[in-house]
C-alpha positions in Angstrom: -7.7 -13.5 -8.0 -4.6 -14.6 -5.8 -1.4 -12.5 -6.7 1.8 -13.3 -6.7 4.8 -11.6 -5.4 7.4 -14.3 -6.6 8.7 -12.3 -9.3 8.2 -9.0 -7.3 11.6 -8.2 -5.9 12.1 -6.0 -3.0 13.7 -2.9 -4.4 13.1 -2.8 -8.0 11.1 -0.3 -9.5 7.3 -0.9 -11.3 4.3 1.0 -12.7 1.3 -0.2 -11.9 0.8 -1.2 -15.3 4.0 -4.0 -14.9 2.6 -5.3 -12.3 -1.3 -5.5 -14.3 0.4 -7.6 -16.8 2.3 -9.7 -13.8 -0.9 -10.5 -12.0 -3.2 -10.7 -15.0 -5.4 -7.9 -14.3 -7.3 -6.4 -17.0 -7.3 -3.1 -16.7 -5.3 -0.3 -15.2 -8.4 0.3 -12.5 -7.8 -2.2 -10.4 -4.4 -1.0 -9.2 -5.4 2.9 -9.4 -5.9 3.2 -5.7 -3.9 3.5 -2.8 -5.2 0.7 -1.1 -6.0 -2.1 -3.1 -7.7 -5.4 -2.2 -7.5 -8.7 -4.6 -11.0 -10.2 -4.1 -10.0 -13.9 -2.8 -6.7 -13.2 -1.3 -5.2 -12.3 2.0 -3.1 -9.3 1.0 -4.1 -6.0 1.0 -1.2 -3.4 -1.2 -0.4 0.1 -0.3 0.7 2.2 -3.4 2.2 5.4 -1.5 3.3 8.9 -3.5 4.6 11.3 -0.6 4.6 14.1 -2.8 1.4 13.9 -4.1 -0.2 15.6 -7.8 -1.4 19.5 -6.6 -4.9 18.0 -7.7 -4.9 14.6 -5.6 -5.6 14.6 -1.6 -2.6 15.5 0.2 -2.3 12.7 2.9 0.6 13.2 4.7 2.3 10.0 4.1 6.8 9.6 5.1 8.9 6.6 4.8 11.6 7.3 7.0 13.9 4.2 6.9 12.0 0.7 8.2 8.7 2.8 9.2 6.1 4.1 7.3 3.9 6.7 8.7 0.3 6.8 6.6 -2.5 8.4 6.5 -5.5 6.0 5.7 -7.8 7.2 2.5 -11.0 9.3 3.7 -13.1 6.7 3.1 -11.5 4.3 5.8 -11.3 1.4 3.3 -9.6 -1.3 4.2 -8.4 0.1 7.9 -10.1 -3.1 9.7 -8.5 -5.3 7.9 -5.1 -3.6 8.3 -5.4 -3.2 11.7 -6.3 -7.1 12.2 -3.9 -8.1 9.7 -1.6 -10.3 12.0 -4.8 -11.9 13.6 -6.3 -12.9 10.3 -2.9 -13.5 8.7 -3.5 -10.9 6.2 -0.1 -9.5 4.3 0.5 -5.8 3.5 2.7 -5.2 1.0 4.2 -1.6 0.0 4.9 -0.2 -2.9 6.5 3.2 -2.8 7.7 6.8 -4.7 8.5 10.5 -4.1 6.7 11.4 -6.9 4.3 10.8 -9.4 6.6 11.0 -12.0 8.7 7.8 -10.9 8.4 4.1 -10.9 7.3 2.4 -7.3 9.4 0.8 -5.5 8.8 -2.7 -4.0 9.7 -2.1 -0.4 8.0 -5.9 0.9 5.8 -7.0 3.7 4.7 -4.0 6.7 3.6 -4.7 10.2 1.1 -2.0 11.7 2.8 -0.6 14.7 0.1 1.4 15.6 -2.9 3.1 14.4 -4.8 6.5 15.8 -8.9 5.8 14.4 -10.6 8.9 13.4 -14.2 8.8 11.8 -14.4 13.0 10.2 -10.5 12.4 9.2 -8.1 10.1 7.9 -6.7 7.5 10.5 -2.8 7.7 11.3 -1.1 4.4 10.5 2.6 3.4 11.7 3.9 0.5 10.0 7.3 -1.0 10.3 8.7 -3.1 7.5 8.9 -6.7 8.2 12.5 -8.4 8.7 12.3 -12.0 6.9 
């Protein structure tokens, strides 16, 4: 499934289940991660909550202006295709919120700026947003 960001504008507000009806998913578990991967498409999208649910892993996760400092999910999905993302002209989008109360926020295209690898933790990720 390709998706589309052409009627995804950089900051407005969604829930995941806007954006299921956008891209003609069918069903809210394809966007319930925070890493997700369309099968057939070059775009991997990062749904971020810094202040996470007491009951959900608390990755330590800040958007502080342009950059985004992340910390991969446990199970490393997805990091070697971030990582290689310019090489294979992969796009990573971001979609971002404080809290799990609220709406994400489109914040566009990231860069990784650099990444620390762990195998018994969660990798360290600094990405910087993308100037068009």
């Amino acid at each position: 499934m390709s998706i589309s960001f052409d009627q995804v504008a950089i900051g407005n507000a969604y829930d995941r289940r806007e954006l299921i009806e956008l891209w003609g998913y069918a069903g809210i578990e394809a966007l319930q991660r925070g890493v997700v991967t369309p099968r057939r498409d070059n775009k991997v999208i990062l749904f971020v909550t810094e202040q996470k649910d007491p009951s959900a892993t608390q990755y330590q996760d800040r958007l502080i202006g342009e950059m985004l400092e992340w910390e991969g999910p446990n199970d490393h999905f997805a990091e070697d295709r971030m990582i290689n993302a310019a090489a294979n002209r992969d796009e990573i989008h971001l979609f971002h919120r404080m809290k799990p109360t609220e709406r994400f926020v489109y914040y566009g295209e990231l860069d990784v700026m650099d990444c620390q690898r762990q195998t018994d933790r969660p990798s360290r990720f600094k990405f910087r947003k993308r100037s068009r």
